[in-house]
N, C-alpha and C positions, 0 to 999 in steps of 0.2 A: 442374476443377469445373464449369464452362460445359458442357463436353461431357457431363457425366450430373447436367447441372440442380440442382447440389447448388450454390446461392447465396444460401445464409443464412449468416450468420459472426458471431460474436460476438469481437472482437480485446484481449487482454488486451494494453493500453497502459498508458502511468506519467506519473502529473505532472512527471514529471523533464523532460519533452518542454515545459515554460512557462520552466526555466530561474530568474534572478531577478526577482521581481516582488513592486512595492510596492506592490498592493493588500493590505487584509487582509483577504479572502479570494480564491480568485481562479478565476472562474469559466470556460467554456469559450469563453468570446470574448477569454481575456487575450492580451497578445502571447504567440508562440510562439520561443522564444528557448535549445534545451539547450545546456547547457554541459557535458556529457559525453559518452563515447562512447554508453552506452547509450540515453542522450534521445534521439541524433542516429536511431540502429536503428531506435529504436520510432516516429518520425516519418517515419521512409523507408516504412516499411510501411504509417502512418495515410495518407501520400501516394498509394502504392501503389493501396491499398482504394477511395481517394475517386475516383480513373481508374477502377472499374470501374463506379459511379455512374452514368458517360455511356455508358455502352451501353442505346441505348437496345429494342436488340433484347431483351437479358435482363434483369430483372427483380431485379437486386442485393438485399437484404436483412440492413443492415451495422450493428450497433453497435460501436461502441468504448469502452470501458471505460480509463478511467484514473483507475489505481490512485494511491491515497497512498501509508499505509503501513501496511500488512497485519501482524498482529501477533497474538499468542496460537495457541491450538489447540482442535481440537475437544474439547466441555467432557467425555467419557469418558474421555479422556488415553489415548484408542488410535491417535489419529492427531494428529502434529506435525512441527516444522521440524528435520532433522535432516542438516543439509547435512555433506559428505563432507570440503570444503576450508576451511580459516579463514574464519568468516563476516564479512562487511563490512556488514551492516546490523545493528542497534543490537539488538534484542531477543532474538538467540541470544548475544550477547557479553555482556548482563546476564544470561542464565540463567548461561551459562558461570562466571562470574564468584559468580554464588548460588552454584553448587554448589562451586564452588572446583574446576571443573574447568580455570580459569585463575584466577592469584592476584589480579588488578588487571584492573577494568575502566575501556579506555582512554576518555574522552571528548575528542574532536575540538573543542578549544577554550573557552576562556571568558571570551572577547572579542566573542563577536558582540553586533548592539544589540539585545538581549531582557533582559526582567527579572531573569536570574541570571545572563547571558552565555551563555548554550548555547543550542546550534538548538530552534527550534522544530518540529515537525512536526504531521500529521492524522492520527494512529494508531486505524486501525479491524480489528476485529474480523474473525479471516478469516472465521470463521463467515456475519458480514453480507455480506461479499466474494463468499462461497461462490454464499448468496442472491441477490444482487446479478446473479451469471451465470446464475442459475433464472430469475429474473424479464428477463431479457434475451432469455434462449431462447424464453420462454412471447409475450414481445411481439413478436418476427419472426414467429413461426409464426403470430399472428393479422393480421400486416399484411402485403397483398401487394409494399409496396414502401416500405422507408427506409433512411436515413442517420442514424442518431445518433452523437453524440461527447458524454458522459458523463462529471465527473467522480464517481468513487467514494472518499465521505470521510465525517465524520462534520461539517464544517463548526465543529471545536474545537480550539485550537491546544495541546499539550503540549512544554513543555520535556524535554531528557533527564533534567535534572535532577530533572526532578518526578517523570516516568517513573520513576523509579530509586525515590526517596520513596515513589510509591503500589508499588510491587512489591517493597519492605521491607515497608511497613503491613501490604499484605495476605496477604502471605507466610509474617510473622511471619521474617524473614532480614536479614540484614546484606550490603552490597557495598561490596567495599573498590575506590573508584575514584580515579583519578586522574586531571587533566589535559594533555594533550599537545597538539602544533601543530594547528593547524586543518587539516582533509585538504582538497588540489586538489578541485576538483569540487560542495566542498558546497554552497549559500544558509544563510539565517542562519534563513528562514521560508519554510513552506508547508503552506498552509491552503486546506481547498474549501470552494467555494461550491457546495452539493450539491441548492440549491433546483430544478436541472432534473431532474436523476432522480426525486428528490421527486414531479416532478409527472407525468412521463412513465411509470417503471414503477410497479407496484404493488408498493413496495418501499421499506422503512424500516430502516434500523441502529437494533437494539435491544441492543446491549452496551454498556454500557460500558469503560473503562477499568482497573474493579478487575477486571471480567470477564476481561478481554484476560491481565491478570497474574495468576488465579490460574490461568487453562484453561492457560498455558504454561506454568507451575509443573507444573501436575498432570503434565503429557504428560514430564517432565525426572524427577520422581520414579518416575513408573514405567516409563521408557526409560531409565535413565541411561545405556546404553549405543547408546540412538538406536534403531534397527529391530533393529540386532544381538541385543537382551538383548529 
């Protein structure tokens, strides 16, 4: 990339790279702590990126983007999540589970210390996500030289529990779930403090939550069969 000047980057990273932390929210100065393999990845790489910073011969041009939890589809239902292998994050396992293309949707405990026992998480819109990389691109290209690290979030905490509730409501559906042992790897909470993108790019999360669960809905009714059908 050095060699044919191509030194703008935009790096899709994950809050999973802060680990557990008892702030409640937790911004881009928290400790840096993952506890799984993939936080450890995406940290090797933010490491990586931030060594190209001191060269000061070329001219780096780096954001990093860390992701919450990306959720829904685009609102035409022509494009969505439609992964190949058992999905392990929480919003293809409630579709799965709406359509009854599995019978019980499993929840990861209901012990943790949140107000119905379940994780909390900061479920944003891929759509604003999508944005989120427009307005990131459009900002390196106007500056000859930065460094940001970004969380991307909506700054509002969701149970799954609740998750599940508003994607009954607004679905008009039922989901028969259950609960199971808590999985290695999870925290109990995680929430951004999304006040520096806020002020950095020209960029704001305008979906909501019911949004997030009808757009995935839509994309599952008329994919039931994923890209295949």
């Amino acid at each position: 990339m050095e060699k044919y000047k191509c030194t703008k980057i935009v790096f899709s990273s994950s809050a999973t790279v802060y680990g557990h932390s008892s702030s409640k929210l937790i911004n881009e100065n928290a400790p840096i702590n993952p506890i799984n393999p993939y936080g450890h990845t995406k940290l090797k790489i933010e490491n990586i990126l931030k060594g190209f910073i001191s060269n000061k011969e070329i001219k780096w041009n780096i954001i990093i983007l860390r992701y919450f939890n990306p959720i829904g589809a685009h609102p035409s239902g022509l494009i969505g999540e439609d992964p190949k292998n058992k999905p392990t994050n929480i919003f293809p396992l409630i579709i799965n589970a709406a359509s009854k293309s599995s019978k019980t949707l499993e929840i990861f405990g209901n012990d943790w210390p949140t107000n119905d026992g379940t994780c909390i998480r900061d479920y944003i819109h891929v759509m604003d996500l999508a944005e989120a990389h427009f307005s990131s691109l459009v900002h390196i290209q106007n500056q000859k030289s930065d460094f940001l690290i970004l969380n991307v979030g909506t700054g509002n905490g969701t149970t799954v529990l609740e998750l599940v509730k508003v994607f009954e409501r607004v679905n008009n559906c039922k989901i028969a779930y259950k609960f199971v042992n808590r999985r290695e790897g999870d925290i109990a909470k995680s929430i951004a403090d999304n006040s520096l993108i806020l002020s950095k790019l020209k960029w704001i999360n305008k979906r909501d939550l019911k949004d997030m669960c009808i757009d995935g809905w839509k994309w599952k009714l008329n994919n039931p069969e994923g890209y295949l059908s």
